[in-house]
N, C-alpha and C positions, 0 to 999 in steps of 0.2 A: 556661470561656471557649473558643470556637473561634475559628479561622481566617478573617478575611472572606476569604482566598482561597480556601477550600475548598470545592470543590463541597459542595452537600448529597447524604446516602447517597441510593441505589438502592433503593426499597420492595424488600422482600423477594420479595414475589410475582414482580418482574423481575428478581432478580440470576438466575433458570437461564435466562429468556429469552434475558436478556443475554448468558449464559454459552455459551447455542447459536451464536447469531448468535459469538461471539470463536471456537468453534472452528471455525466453516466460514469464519471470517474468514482464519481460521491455514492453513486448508490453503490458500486463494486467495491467500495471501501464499507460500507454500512454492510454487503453480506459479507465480507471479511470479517468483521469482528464478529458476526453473529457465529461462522464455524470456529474462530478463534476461541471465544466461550464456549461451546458443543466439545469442542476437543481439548479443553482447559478441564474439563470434568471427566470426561473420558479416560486423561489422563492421571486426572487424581485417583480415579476408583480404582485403576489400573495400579498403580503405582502400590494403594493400600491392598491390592488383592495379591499383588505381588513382592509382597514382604521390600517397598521402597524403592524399586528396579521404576526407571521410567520406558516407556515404549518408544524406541529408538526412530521408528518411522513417523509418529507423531513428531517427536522432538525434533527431527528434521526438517520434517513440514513448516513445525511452527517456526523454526528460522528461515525458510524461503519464502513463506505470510512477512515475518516482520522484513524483511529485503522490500518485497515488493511494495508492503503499507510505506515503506522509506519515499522508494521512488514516488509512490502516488504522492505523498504529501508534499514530496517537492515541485511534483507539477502544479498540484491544486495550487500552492501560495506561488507559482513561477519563480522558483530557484531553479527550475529545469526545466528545458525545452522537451526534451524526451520523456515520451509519455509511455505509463508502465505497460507489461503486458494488459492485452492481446494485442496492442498496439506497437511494439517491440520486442525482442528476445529480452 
């Protein structure tokens, strides 16, 4: 008996395909946090230079970063077949 919530497996032929794409996945998620922190202080300095005001374009940023870290994390663990950009819109 299986799961009606479980996906069905991966053919075999695609789990290394798959496997490629999760690890160039992994590094574009590793320089993701790295600007994440760069612009996390960026933001601080900013904020304290500017009597508390956040910088509107950063703050933007940082939420289409955490959108797209979403999607990557749902490929990585395949909760989703759609893999994030630059691989889709």
């Amino acid at each position: 008996m299986s799961d009606p919530d479980m996906t069905p497996p991966v053919p075999q032929k695609d789990i290394w395909l798959r496997g490629l794409y999760m690890l160039l996945i992994a590094v574009l998620v590793w320089l993701a946090q790295m600007v994440l922190q760069f612009l996390t202080l960026v933001q601080f300095v900013l904020m304290v230079v500017d009597k508390g005001r956040p910088n509107a374009q950063i703050a933007a940023f940082g939420k289409r970063l955490g959108l797209w870290l979403a999607k990557a994390a749902a490929f990585q663990t395949a909760g989703a077949k759609e893999k994030p950009w630059p691989w889709t819109e």
